[in-house]
N, C-alpha and C positions, 0 to 999 in steps of 0.2 A: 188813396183811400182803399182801406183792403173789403168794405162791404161792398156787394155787389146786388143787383135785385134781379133774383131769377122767377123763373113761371117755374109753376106742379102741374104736370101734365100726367093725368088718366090715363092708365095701365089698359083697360077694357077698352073704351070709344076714343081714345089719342088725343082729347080736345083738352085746351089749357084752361083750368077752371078759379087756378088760382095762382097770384105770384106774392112772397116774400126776398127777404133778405139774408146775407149768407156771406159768413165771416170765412174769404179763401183761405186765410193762412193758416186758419184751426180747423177748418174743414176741410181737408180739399178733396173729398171724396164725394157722388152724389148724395143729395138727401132722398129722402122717401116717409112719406105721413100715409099715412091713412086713414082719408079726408072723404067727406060727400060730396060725391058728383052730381048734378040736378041732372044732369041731361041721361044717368044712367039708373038713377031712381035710390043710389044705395051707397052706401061706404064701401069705398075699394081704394087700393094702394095706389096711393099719387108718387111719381118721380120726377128728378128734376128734370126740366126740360134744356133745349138749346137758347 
């Protein structure tokens, strides 16, 4: 199965706020949105996490 389900972890406070899905073999690079964090009050750049 080449999807995999990963977390987006917060750039600013490191906490994982949200996880999707992620096609390795067309992506194999990190992802990164720029999603609302609640626990930081505000839109800031999510990365993929471990």
């Amino acid at each position: 199965m080449a999807r995999d389900i990963i977390q987006l972890v917060c750039t600013q406070c490191k906490r994982k706020n949200y996880s999707t899905t992620k096609n390795k073999r067309r992506t194999p690079d990190k992802l990164e949105f720029k999603k609302y964090c609640r626990f930081c009050g505000n839109h800031t750049l999510h990365k993929e996490g471990k």
